[in-house]
N, C-alpha and C positions, 0 to 999 in steps of 0.2 A: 809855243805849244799851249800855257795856259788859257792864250786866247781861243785857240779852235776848241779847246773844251768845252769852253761858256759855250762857244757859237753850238759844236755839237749838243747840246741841251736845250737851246733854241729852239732850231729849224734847220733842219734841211731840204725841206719840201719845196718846191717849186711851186706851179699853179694848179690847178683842176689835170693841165693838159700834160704835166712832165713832172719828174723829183729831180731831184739831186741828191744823192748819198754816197758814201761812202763804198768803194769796189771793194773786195773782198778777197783773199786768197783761191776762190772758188771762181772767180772772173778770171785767173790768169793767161790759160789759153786763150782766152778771146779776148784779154787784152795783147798777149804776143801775138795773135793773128790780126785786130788792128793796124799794128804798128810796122807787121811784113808788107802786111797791103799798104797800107800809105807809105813804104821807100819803094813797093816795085811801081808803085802809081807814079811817083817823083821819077822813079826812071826813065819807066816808059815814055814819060810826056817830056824828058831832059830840065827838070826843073830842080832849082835848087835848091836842096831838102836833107831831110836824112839818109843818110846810107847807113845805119847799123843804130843800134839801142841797147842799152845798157839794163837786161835784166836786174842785176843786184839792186839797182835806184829802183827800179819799180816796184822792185819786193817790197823796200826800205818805205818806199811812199805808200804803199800799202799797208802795211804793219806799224808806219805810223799814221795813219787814218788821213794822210795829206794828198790821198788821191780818189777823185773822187768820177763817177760816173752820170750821165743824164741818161734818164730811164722814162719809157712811155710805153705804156702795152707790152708792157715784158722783154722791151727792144731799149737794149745799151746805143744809144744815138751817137752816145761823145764820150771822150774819157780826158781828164786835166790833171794837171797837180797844182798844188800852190804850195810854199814854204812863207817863212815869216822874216827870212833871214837870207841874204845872198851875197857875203861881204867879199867872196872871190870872183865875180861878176861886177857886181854894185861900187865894190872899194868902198873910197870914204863919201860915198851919197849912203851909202848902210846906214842909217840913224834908229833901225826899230821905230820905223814908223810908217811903214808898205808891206801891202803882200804882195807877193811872186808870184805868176802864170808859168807854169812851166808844161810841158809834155802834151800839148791839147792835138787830141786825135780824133777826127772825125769819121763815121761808119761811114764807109762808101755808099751805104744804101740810105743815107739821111741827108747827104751833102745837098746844101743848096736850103736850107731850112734852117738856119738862120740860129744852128749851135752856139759860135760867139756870143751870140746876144745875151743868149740865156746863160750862159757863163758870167758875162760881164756884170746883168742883172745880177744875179745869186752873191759876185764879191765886191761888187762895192753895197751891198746890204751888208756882206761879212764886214767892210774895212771899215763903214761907218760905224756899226755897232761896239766894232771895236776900239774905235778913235785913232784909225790910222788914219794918216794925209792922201797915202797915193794906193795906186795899181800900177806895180810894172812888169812888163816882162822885155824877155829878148828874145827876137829874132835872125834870122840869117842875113849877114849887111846886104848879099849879092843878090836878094829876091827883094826886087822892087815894089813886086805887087803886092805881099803879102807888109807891107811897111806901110804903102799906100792903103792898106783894106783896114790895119788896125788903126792908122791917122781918120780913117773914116767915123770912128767909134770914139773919135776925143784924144787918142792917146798923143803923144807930141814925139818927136825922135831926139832923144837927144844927144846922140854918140852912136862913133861904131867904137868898137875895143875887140881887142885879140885875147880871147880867153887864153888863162894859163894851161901847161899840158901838165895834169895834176890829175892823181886818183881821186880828190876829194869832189872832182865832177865828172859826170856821166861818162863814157868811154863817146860817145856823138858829141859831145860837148867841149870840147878840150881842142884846144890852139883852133878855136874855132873865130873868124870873123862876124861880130854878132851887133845890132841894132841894137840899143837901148830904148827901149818907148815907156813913155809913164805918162797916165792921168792923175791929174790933181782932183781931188776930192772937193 
């Protein structure tokens, strides 16, 4: 945490063309409207994805400033989180020395415009600044393509793991079959 604080004091601007800040309590409907439409889109289309989302994490990643939005002309594009810690995922690769991608949700009206990017860009500016090693996150093991599309962008796979069925992760997340992907810095 005392690291996003430095970073928040920084920057969280993006370029001319987008920011990155911080969502707000005042976002929340239109971040739970997000997140409907991306599992009825995963429906529709029988893709492997979310089926439900865990309000309470979103508040939590809200209220602690770990969730953040990309904004261009007054239009929320994307919405992420990151943590700094994920030892019920990670186990003992957990050393405090990576940040987490978690919860990235893209506007149906932006897709195809290249939101990862600019995620990616914004944290590994964060994880250098900060003298971390990596970026990881996880994915769903049984979606191929979206493993493939972050292997696109550097990350490496290094594991599937069976999350544990535990409150202390999301109610989506839990005995869940998940990708590990991490880029090294």
């Amino acid at each position: 945490m005392k690291q996003l604080k430095k970073w928040n004091k920084m920057n969280l601007d993006g370029t001319e063309n987008y920011q990155i800040k911080n969502t707000s309590i005042e976002d929340i409907k239109f971040i739970y409207s997000l997140f409907e439409d991306a599992i009825d889109y995963i429906k529709k289309n029988n893709y492997v994805g979310w089926t439900t989302y865990d309000k309470n994490f979103i508040n939590e990643d809200i209220n602690d400033k770990l969730q953040f939005k990309i904004v261009s002309k007054n239009n929320v594009l994307c919405i992420f989180s990151i943590c700094f810690s994920d030892i019920l995922i990670w186990r003992e690769m957990e050393n405090s020395d990576a940040v987490y991608l978690h919860r990235i949700v893209v506007n149906p009206q932006f897709k195809g415009q290249k939101q990862f990017e600019k995620i990616l860009n914004w944290i590994t500016k964060l994880a250098r600044s900060t003298g971390l090693k990596y970026i990881r996150m996880d994915t769903w093991a049984e979606n191929k393509n979206i493993i493939e599309y972050y292997k696109s962008y550097g990350f490496k796979h290094l594991e599937n793991y069976i999350t544990p069925n535990t409150t202390e992760l999301p109610a989506q997340h839990r005995n869940l079959n998940v990708a590990l992907l991490e880029m090294k810095l």
